[in-house]
Phi, psi and omega in degrees: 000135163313121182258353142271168229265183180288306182306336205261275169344299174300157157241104144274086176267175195277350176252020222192114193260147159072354184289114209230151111278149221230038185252226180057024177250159162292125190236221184283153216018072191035015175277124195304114174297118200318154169262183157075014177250324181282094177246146156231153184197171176287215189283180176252004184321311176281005189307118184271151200295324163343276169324284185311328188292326198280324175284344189276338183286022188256004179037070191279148189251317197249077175294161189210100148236120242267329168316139174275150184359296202309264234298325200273332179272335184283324215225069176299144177276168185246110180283152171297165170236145028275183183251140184300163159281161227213099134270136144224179219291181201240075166343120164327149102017288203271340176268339167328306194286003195301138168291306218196148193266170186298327183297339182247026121276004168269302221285343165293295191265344196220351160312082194238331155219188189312308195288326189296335174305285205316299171333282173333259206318346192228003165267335166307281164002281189303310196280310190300331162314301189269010195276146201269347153265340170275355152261342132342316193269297217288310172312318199299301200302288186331316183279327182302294187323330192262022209313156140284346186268014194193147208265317219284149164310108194295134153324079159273144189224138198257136151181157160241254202256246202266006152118326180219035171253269202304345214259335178279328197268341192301284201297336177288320161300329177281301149337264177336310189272019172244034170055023153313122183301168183273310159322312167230039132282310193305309161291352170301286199291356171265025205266347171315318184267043128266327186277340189233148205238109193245342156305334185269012172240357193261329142290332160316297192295329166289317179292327192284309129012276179322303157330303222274317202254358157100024190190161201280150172224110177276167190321305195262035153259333192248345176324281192311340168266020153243330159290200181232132169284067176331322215271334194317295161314320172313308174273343157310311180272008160271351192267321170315320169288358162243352157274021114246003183047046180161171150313323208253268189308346169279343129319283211267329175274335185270301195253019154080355174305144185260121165353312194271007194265311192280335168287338075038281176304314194304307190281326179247354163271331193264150158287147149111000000 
């Protein structure tokens, strides 16, 4: 169960989407995941120095950002100060040199109703546990978390593009290892349509689509890549379970975490 209100959760800044903590749940023996340490949010491009000053008092340590080469170049983040230590994701070699990260090539070539999304969105899902930068990046975050040199919790903050595909399943993993329930991952990550107003961007976001790639493209053809899925989380921690045959084994056999590494995470994220 949530152990804070939604509002207590949310950050409405005015430059910046989806930006939640994303702690405050019941973890292992019921002990509470710290709040004010754990953010998740879309990107930081548009960050107004407002913003940025507000976010830098939350004393984020880690920023994670979960985007490919394209997007991070189309669209640089503006960091909080002081500036954070900075992961992102790490792009095959053959891929740097890439125009457009892959969603925005299906949506350019092969998008034309709700089902090629929904399809898209849940072979992304699925696929993403074994891609070898994104357990790269998810190893890294575990390990920043577990530094031995230091008691206090580091501040982190998650993101990608809108905040809650790579970036939900990363905070679900992080969850999972504080022992979080399966019930409220689910509900963590489906909190994204309370926070984000997606009928009002989702007609915007067609036309522009539209423009950009020279052919109609409509709203309830792009839905499903602006919302959210139970089964969307669901194939994610099913792609852990088929590549390590759980949550659990997948951190320590798949991403390397060591027992003193997760006692570690354990001891300085959950309270009491």
């Amino acid at each position: 169960m949530s152990l804070i209100s939604f509002s207590d959760r949310n950050h409405d800044f005015a430059t910046i989407y989806n930006f939640r903590d994303f702690g405050g749940y019941a973890g292992h023996d019921g002990r509470a995941v710290k709040t004010g340490r754990l953010f998740r949010s879309a990107h930081l491009a548009a960050l107004s120095d407002e913003d940025r000053g507000a976010i830098g008092e939350l004393d984020i340590n880690l920023v994670v950002d979960l985007r490919h080469a394209p997007e991070r170049k189309k669209q640089p983040s503006r960091f909080p100060d002081p500036a954070p230590h900075v992961h992102e994701y790490p792009d095959a070699p053959e891929s740097l040199d890439a125009k457009v990260a892959p969603h925005e090539a299906f949506l350019e070539h092969e998008l034309y109703t709700a089902e090629d999304a929904h399809g898209y969105m849940m072979r992304s899902y699925t696929t993403r546990p074994h891609d070898a930068g994104f357990q790269k990046i998810f190893g890294d975050t575990l390990r920043f978390m577990a530094q031995p040199d230091t008691t206090k919790p580091a501040g982190v903050l998650v993101h990608c593009a809108a905040g809650k595909d790579r970036t939900g399943t990363l905070c679900a993993l992080v969850q999972s290892v504080l022992g979080v329930s399966r019930d409220d991952i689910m509900a963590d990550y489906m909190m994204t349509l309370d926070a984000v107003n997606i009928d009002k961007i989702i007609g915007p976001a067609a036309e522009m689509f539209s423009q950009r790639y020279g052919r109609s493209i409509d709203a309830e053809a792009i839905w499903p890549m602006f919302g959210v899925y139970p089964e969307f989380l669901e194939a994610a921690l099913d792609g852990m379970m088929d590549e390590a045959g759980g949550t659990d084994t997948y951190v320590t056999e798949t991403l390397k975490l060591t027992p003193a590494e997760l006692e570690r995470i354990k001891s300085r994220y959950l309270e009491g």
